[in-house]
KENUZA-465287 format. One record per residue (C-alpha): residue number from 0; x, y, z. Coordinates in Angstrom, 3 decimals. Layout:
<pts>
@n=NUM, xx=X, yy=Y, zz=Z $
...
</pts>
This chain:
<pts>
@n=0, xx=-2.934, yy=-26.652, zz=13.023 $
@n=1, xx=-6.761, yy=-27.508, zz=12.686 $
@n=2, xx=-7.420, yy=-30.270, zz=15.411 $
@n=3, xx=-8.921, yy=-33.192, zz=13.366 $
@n=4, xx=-9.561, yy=-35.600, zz=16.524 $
@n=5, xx=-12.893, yy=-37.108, zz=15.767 $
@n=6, xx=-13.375, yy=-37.527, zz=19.390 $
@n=7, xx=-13.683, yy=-33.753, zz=20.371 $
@n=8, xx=-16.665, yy=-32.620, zz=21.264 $
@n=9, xx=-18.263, yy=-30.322, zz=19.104 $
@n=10, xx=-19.252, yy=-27.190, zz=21.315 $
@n=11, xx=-20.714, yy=-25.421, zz=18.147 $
@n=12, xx=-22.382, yy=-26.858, zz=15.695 $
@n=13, xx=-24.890, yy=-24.383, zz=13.076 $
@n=14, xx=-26.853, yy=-26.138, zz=10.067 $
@n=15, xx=-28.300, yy=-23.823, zz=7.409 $
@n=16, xx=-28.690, yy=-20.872, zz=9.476 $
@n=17, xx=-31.004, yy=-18.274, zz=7.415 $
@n=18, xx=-31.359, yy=-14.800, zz=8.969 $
@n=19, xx=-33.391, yy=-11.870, zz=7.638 $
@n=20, xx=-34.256, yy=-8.185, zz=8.668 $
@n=21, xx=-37.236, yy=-7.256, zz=6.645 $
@n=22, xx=-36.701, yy=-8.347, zz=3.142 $
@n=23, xx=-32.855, yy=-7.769, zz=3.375 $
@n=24, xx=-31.252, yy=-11.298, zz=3.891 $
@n=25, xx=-28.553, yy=-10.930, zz=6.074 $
@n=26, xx=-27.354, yy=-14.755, zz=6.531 $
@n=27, xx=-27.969, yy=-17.470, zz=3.732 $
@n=28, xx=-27.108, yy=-20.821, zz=4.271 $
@n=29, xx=-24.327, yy=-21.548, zz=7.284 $
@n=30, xx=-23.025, yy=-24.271, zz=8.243 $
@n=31, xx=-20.575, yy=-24.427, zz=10.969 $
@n=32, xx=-18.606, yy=-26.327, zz=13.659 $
@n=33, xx=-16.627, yy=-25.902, zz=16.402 $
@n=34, xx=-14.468, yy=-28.370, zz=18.293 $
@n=35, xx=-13.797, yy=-28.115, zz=22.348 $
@n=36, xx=-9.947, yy=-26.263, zz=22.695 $
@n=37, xx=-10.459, yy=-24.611, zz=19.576 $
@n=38, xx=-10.027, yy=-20.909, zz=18.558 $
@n=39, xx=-11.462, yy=-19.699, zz=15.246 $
@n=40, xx=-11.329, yy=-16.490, zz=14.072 $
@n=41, xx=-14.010, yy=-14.580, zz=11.428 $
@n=42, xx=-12.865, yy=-12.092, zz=8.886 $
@n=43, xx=-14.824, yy=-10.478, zz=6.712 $
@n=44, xx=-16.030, yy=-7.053, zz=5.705 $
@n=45, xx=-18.803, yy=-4.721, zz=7.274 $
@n=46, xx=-21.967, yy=-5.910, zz=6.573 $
@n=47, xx=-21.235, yy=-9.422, zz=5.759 $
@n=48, xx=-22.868, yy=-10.942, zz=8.457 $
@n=49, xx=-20.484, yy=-11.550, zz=11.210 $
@n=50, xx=-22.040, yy=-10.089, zz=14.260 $
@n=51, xx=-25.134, yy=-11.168, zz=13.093 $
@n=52, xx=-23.733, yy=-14.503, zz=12.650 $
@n=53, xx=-22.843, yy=-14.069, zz=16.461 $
@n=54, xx=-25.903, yy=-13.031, zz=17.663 $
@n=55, xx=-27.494, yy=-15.643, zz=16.364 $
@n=56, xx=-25.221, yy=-18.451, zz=17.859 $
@n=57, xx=-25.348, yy=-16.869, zz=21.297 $
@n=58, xx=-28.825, yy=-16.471, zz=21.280 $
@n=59, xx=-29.396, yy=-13.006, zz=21.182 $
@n=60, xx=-30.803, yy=-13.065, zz=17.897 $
@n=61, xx=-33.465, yy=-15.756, zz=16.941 $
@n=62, xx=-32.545, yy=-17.604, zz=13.548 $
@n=63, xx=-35.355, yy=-18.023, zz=10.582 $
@n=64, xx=-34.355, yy=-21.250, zz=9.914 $
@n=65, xx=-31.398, yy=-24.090, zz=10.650 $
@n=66, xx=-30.727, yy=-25.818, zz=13.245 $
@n=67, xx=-28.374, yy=-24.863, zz=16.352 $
@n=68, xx=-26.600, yy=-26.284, zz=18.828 $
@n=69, xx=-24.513, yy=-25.521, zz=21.798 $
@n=70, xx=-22.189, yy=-27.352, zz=23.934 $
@n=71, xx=-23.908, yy=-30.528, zz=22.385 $
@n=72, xx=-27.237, yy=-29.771, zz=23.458 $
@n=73, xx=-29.917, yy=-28.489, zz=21.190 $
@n=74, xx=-30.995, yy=-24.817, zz=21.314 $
@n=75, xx=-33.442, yy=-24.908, zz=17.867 $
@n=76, xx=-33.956, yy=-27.025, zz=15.121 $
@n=77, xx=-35.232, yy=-26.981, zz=11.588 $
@n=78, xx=-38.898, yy=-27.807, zz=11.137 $
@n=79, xx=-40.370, yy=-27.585, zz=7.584 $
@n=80, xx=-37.704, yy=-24.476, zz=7.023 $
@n=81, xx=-38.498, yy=-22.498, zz=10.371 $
@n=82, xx=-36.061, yy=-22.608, zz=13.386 $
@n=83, xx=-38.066, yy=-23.650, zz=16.146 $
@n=84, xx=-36.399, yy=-22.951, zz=19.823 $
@n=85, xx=-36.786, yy=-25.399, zz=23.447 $
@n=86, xx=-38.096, yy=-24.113, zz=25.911 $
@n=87, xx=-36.996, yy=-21.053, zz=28.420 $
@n=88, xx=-35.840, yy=-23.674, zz=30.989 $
@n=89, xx=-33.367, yy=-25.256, zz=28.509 $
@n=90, xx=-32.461, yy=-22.399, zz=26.876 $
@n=91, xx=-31.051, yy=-20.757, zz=30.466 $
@n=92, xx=-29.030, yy=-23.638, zz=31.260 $
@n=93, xx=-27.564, yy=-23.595, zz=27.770 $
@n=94, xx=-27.115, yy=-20.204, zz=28.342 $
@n=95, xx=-24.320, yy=-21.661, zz=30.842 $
@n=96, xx=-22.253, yy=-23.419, zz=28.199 $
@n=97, xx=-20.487, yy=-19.959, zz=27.111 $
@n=98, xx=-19.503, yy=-16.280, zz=27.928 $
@n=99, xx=-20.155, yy=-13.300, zz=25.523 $
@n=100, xx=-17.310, yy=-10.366, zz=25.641 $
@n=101, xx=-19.018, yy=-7.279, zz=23.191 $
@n=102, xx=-16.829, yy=-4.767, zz=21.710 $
@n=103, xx=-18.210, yy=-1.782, zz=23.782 $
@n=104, xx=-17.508, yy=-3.615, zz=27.402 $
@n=105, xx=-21.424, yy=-3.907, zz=28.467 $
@n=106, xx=-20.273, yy=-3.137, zz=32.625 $
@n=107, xx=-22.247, yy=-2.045, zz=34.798 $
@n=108, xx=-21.306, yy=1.614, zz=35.717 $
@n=109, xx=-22.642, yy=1.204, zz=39.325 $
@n=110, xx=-21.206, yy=-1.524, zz=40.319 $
@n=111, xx=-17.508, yy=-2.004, zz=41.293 $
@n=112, xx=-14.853, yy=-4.643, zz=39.161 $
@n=113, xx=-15.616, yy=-7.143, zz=41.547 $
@n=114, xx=-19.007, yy=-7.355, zz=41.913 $
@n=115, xx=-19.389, yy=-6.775, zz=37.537 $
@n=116, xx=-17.108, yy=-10.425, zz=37.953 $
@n=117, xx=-18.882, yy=-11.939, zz=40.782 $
@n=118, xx=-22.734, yy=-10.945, zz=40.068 $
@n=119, xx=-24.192, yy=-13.131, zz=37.551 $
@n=120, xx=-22.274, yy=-16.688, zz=39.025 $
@n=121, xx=-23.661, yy=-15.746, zz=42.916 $
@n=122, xx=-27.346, yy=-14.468, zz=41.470 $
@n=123, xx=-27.492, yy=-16.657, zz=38.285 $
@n=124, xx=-25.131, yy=-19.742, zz=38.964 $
@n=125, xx=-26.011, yy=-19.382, zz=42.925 $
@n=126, xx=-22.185, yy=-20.288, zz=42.999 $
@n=127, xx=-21.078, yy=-19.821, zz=47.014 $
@n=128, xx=-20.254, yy=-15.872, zz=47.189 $
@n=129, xx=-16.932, yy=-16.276, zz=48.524 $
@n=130, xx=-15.608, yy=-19.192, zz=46.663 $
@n=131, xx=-16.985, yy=-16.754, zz=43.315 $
@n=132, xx=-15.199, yy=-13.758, zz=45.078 $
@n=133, xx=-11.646, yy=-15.915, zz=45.637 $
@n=134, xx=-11.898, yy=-16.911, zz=41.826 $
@n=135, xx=-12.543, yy=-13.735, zz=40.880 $
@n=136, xx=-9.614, yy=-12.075, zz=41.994 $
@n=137, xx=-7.759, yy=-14.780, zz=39.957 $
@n=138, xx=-9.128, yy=-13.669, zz=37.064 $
@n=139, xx=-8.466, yy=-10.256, zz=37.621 $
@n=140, xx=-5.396, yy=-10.774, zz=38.171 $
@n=141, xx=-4.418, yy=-13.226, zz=35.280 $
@n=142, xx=-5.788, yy=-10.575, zz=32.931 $
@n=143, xx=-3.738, yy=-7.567, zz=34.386 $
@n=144, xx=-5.882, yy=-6.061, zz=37.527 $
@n=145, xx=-4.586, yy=-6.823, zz=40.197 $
@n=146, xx=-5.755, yy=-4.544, zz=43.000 $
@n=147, xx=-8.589, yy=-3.161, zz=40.781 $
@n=148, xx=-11.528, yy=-5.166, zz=42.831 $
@n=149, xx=-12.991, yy=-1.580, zz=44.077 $
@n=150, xx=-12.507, yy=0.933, zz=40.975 $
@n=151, xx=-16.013, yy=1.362, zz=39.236 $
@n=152, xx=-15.493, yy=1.189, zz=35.059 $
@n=153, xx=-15.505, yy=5.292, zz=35.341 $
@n=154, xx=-12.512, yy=4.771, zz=37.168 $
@n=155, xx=-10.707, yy=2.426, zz=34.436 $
@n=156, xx=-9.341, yy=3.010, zz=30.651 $
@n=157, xx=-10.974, yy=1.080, zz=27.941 $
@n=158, xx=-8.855, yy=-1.593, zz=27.671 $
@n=159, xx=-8.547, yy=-1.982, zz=31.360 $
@n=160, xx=-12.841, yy=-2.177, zz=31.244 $
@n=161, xx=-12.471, yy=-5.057, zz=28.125 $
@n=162, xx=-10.393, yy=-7.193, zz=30.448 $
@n=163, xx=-13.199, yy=-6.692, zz=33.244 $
@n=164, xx=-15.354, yy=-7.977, zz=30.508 $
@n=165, xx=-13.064, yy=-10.794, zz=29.718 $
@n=166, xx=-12.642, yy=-11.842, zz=33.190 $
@n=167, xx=-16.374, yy=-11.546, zz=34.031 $
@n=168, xx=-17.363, yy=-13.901, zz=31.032 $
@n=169, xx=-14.165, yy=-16.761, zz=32.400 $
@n=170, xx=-16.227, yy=-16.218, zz=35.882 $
@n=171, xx=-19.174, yy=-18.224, zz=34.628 $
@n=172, xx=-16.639, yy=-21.239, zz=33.745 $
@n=173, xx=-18.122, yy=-21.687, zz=30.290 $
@n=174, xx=-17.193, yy=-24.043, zz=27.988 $
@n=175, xx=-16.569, yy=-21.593, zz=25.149 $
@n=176, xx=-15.971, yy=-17.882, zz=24.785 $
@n=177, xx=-17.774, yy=-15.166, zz=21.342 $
@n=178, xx=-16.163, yy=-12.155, zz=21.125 $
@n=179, xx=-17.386, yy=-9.504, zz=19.003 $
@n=180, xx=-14.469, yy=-7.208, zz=17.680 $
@n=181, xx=-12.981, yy=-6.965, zz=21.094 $
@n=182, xx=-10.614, yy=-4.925, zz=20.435 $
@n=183, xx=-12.060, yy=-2.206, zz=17.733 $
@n=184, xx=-13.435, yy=0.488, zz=20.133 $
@n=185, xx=-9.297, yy=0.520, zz=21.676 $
@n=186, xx=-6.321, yy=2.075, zz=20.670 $
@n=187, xx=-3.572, yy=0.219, zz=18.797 $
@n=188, xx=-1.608, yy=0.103, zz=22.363 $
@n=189, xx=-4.467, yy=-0.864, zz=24.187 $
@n=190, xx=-5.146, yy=-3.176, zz=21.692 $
@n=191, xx=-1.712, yy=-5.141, zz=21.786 $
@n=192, xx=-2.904, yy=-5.779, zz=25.709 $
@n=193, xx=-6.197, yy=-7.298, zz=24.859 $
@n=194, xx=-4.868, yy=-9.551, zz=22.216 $
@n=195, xx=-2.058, yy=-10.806, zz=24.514 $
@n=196, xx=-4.551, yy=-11.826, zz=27.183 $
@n=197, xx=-6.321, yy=-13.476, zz=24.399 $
@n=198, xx=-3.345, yy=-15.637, zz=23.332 $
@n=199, xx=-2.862, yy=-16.761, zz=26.320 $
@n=200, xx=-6.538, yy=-18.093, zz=26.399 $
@n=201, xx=-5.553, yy=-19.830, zz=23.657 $
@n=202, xx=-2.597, yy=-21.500, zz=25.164 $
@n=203, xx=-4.894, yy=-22.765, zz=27.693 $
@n=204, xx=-6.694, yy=-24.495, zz=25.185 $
@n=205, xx=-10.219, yy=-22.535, zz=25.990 $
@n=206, xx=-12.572, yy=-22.493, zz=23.194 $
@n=207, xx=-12.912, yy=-19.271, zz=21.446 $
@n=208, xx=-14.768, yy=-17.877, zz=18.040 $
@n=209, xx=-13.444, yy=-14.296, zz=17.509 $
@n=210, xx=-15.161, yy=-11.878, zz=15.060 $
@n=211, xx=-12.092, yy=-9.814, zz=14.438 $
@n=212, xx=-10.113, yy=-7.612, zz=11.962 $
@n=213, xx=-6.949, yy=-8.157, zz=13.334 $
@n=214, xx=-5.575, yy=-10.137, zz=10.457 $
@n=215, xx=-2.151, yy=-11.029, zz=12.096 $
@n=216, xx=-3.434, yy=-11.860, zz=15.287 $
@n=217, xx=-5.912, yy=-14.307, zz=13.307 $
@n=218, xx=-2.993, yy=-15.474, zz=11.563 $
@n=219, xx=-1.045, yy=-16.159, zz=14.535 $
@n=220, xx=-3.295, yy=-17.262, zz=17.123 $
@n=221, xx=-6.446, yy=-18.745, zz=15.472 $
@n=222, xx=-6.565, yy=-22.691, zz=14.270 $
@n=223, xx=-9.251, yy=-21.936, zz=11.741 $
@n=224, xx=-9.845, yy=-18.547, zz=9.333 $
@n=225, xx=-13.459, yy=-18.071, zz=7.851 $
@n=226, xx=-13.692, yy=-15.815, zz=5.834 $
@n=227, xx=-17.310, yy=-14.197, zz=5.282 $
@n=228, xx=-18.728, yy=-11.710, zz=2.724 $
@n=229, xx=-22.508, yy=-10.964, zz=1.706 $
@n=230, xx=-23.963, yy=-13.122, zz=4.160 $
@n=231, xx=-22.123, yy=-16.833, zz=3.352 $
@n=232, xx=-19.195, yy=-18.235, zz=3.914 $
@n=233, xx=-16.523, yy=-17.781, zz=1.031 $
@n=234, xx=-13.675, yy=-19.818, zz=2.341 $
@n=235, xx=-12.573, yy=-21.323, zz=5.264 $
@n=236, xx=-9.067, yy=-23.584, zz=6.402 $
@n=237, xx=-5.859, yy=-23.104, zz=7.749 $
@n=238, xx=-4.364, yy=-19.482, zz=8.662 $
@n=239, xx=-1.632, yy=-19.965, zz=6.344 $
@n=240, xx=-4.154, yy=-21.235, zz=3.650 $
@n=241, xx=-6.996, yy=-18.537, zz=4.178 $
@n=242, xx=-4.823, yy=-15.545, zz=5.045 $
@n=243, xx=-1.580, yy=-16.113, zz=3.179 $
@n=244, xx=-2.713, yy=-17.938, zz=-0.179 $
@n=245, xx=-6.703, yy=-17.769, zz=-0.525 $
@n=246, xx=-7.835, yy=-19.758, zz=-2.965 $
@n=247, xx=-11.329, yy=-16.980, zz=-3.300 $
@n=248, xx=-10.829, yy=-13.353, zz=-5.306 $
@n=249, xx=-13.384, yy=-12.000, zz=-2.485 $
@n=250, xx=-10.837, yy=-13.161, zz=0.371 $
@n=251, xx=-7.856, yy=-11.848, zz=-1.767 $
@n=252, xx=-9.373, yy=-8.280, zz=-2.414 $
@n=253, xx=-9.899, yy=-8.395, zz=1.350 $
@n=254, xx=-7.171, yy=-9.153, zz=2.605 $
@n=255, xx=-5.386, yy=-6.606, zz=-0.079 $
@n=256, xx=-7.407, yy=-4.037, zz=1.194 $
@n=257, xx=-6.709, yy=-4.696, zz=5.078 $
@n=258, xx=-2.994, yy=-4.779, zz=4.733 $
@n=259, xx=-2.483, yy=-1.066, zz=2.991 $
</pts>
């Protein structure tokens, strides 16, 4: 069920984001929120603008024009058409306000689990190292790795190095969690793993937009569908609206398309 409580704070909100590369326009026009506790999920073909979408809202990418804001505080807004960004200062500590999980794991080869978990909330957050390091093995262990703390991402399969990631974005306590196709560099076993760890983030109510292809764990899991495709936003709404009777031919020759 969409949550529709007008008091929920919006941790993402995205007005008439425009995103080129050269004289290909890769993002035309969106608009987007997201409420605190929920979990949306983003469907769409290749090359219709959903990492790019995701880049954008975590910063990574710099937006042409629109406005953007994250965890209620302004990161850029629209000026005559051009996005125009705060300053370094604000954009760190906004920087705080979510994790990032990529679909190829991002770890750090040299360092062990623990300290890919513990780094960036001692030497960014300057968190206490041993309150970080007590947390940490927490995490680990709420997302399957128990007694991994000393391995080095060599040492670990690739599902075992996505829940690393996982556990080292929850380290930062951010409000909200992006992931980028977490799951499509895994095996189909692997991938069952990764998705379960994922509902139970959900459970907990954490915050989460998911650039996926898994249509039946978006179907199951997610509160809100959108459904992209050449660079805008074709339909959005309920799972059971978007993925089981879309109103849009584009979504329906999708979804036709994913299921054989």
């Amino acid at each position: 069920m969409i949550k529709e409580d007008f008091n929920m704070k919006k941790l993402l909100e995205i007005s008439h984001l425009k995103k080129s590369f050269g004289d290909t326009e890769v993002l035309k026009d969106i608009s987007m929120e997201v409420n605190e506790g929920e979990v949306v999920a983003i469907l769409g073909p290749s090359g219709s603008g959903k990492s790019t979408l995701l880049r954008c809202a975590t910063l990574l990418e710099t937006m042409d024009a629109g406005t953007l804001k994250l965890g209620g505080e302004t990161a850029c807004e629209d000026k005559d058409g051009v996005s125009v960004y705060v300053g370094k200062k604000e954009l760190r500590e906004i920087k705080n306000t979510y994790g990032l999980v990529f679909q190829n794991f991002n770890l750090f080869p040299h360092y062990t689990v623990m300290k890919n978990v513990t780094d960036a909330p001692v030497c960014v957050q300057k968190r206490d190292k041993n309150e970080v390091e007590k947390e940490a093995k927490e995490l680990l262990k709420k997302v399957g790795l128990d007694g991994k703390e000393n391995s080095y991402p060599c040492q670990l399969s690739g599902g075992q190095q996505q829940r690393v990631a996982i556990a080292r974005a929850l380290a930062m306590n951010p409000e909200m969690l992006f992931f980028d196709e977490p799951t499509s560099a895994l095996d189909p076993e692997i991938t069952a793993g990764i998705l379960k760890v994922l509902r139970q983030l959900a459970d907990e109510k954490m915050t989460m937009i998911i650039v996926t292809h898994e249509i039946e764990f978006a179907r199951k899991v997610a509160d809100r569908v959108i459904f992209m495709d050449g660079g805008v936003i074709v339909e959005q709404g309920k799972p059971e609206d978007v993925i089981d009777n879309p109103s849009n031919e584009r979504t329906k020759a999708f979804l036709q398309k994913m299921e054989k």
